[in-house]
C-alpha positions as CSV (number, residue, x, y, z in Angstrom):
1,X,64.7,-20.3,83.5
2,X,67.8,-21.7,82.7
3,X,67.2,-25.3,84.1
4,X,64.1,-25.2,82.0
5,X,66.0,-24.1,79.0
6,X,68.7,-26.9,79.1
7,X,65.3,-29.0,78.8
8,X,64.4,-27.2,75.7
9,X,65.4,-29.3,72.3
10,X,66.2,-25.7,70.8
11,X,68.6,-24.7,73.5
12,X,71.7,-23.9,71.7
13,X,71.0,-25.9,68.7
14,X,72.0,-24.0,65.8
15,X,69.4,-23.2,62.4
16,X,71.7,-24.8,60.4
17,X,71.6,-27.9,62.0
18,X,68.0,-27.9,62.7
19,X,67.2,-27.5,59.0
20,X,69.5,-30.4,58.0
21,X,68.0,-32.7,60.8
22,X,64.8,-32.2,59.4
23,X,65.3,-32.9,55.6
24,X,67.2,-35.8,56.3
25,X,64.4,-37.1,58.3
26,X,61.3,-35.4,56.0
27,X,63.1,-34.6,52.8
28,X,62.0,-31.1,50.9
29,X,58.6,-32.0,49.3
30,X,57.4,-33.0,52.7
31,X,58.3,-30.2,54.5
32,X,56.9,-27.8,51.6
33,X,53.8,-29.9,51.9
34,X,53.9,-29.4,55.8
35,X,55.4,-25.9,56.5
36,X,54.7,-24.2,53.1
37,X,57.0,-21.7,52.9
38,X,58.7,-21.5,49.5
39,X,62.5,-21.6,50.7
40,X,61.5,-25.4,50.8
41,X,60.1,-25.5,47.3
42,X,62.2,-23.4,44.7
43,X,65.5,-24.6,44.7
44,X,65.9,-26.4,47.9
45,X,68.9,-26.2,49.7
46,X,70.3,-25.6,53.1
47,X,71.8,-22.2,52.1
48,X,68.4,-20.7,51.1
49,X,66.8,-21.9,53.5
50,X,69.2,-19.8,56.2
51,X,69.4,-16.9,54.3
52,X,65.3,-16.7,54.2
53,X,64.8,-18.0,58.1
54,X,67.5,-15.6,59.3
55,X,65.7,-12.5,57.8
56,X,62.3,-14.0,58.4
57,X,61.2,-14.5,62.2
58,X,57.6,-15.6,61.8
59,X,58.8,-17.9,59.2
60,X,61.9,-19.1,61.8
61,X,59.5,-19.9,64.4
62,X,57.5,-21.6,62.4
63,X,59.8,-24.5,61.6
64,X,61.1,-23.8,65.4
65,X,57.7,-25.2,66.6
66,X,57.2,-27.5,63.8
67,X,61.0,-29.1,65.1
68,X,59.7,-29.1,68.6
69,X,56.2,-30.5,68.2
70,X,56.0,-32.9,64.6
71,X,60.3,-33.6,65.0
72,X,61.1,-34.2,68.8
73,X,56.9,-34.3,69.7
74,X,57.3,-32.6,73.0
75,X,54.5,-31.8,74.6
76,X,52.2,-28.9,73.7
77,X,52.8,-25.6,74.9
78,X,50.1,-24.4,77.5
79,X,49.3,-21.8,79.7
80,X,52.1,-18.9,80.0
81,X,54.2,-21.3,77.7
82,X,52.1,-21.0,74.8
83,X,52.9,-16.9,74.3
84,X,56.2,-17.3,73.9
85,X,58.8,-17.9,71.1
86,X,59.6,-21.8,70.3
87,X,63.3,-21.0,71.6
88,X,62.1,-19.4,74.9
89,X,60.0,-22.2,75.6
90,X,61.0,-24.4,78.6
91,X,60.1,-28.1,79.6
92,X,60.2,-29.9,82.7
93,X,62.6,-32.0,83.5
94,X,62.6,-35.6,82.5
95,X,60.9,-35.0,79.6
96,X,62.8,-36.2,76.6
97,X,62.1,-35.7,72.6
98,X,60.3,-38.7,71.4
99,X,61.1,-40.5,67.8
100,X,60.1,-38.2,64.8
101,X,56.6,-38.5,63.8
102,X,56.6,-40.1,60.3
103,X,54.9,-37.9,57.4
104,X,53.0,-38.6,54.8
105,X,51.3,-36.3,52.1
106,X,48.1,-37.5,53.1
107,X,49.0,-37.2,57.1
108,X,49.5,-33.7,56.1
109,X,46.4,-33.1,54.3
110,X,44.4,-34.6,56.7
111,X,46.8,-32.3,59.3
112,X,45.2,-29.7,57.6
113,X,41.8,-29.9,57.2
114,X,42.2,-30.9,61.0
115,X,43.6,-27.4,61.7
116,X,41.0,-25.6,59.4
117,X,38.2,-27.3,61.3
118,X,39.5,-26.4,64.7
119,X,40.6,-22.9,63.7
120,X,36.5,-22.4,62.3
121,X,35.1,-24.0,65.5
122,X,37.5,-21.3,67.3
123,X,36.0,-18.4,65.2
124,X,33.0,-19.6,66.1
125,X,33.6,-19.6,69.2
126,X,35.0,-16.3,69.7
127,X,38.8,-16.3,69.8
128,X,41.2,-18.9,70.8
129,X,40.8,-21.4,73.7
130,X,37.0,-19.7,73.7
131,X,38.0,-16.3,75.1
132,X,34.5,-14.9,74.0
133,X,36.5,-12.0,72.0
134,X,37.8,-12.1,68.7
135,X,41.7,-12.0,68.0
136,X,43.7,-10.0,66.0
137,X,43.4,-7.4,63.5
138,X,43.0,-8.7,60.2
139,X,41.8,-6.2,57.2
140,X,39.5,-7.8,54.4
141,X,42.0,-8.7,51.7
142,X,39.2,-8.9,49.1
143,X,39.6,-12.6,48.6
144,X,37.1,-15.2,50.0
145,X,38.5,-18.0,50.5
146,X,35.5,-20.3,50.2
147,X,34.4,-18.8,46.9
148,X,37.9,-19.7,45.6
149,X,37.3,-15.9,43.7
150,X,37.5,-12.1,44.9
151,X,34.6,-10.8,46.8
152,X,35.6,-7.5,45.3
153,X,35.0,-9.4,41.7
154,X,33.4,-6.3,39.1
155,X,33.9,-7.1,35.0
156,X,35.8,-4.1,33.5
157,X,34.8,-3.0,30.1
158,X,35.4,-5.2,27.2
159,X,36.0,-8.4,29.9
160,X,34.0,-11.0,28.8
161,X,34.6,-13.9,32.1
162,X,31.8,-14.9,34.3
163,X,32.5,-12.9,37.2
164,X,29.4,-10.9,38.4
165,X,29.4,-7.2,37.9
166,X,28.3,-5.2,40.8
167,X,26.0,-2.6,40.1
168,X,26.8,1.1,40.5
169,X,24.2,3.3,41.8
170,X,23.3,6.7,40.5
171,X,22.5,8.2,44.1
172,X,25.9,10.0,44.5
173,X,25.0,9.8,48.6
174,X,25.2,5.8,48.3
175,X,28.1,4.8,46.1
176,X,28.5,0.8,47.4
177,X,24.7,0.7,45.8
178,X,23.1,-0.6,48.6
């Protein structure tokens, strides 16, 4: 493992110096617009940025593998490779970081509808990578996304917006009145 790690862009590269490799190259707005996580949109600076990536490890990993894949574009994770943490990652050797890809806001956009489409082909398909079983453990938050409103949505008294009201039933053994 540690051949593979001395591969790894990440190996002992410190966050500091990651984060101020990538705005120089991207500059704040783009890597809001990419990564959108709000220590790179209200008052930007390098200092914030640790302080919120230190305490934060999904957010850390994030830019981790946005550093590895969009920065250096090494090549994807598969396999065994693609459960583990950015930093644990290896890579054979010979394999050296490319130029940074350049960014654009509409690279990004179209980035993510890209994303959106595969990740709705995937749910449709069952899980990641087709698995035939669904992943994770997500609780209805209430919020549709594609309706833009709350699926929850009921008009309290006096409210006067368009949101439907649902109708209460009067059967005290069927409360959701259905």
């Amino acid at each position: 493992m540690v051949e593979e790690q001395q591969n790894n862009p990440l190996h002992g590269l410190k966050l500091e110096t990651l984060i101020t490799e990538l705005v120089e190259c991207y500059d704040w707005k783009i890597l809001y617009a990419a990564l959108k996580l709000e220590c790179f949109n209200l008052n930007p600076s390098i200092e914030g940025c640790l302080k919120f990536l230190k305490k934060t490890e999904w957010a850390r990993e994030k830019v981790e593998h946005f550093y590895l894949y969009r920065y250096k574009r090494m090549p994807k994770a598969t396999g065994e490779q693609f459960d583990l943490k950015p930093r644990e990652r290896g890579f054979a050797s010979g394999i050296m970081p490319r130029k940074p890809m350049e960014l654009t806001f509409e690279s990004i956009a179209r980035m993510h509808e890209l994303a959106a489409e595969n990740f709705e082909a995937n749910r449709n398909a069952g899980g990641p990578r087709g698995s035939g079983k669904p992943q994770g453990n997500r609780k209805n938050s209430g919020y549709d996304n594609r309706a833009g409103q709350s699926s929850n949505s009921y008009r309290r008294d006096g409210d006067s917006s368009s949101k439907p009201s649902r109708a209460v039933s009067s059967d005290p053994s069927n409360p959701w009145g259905k």
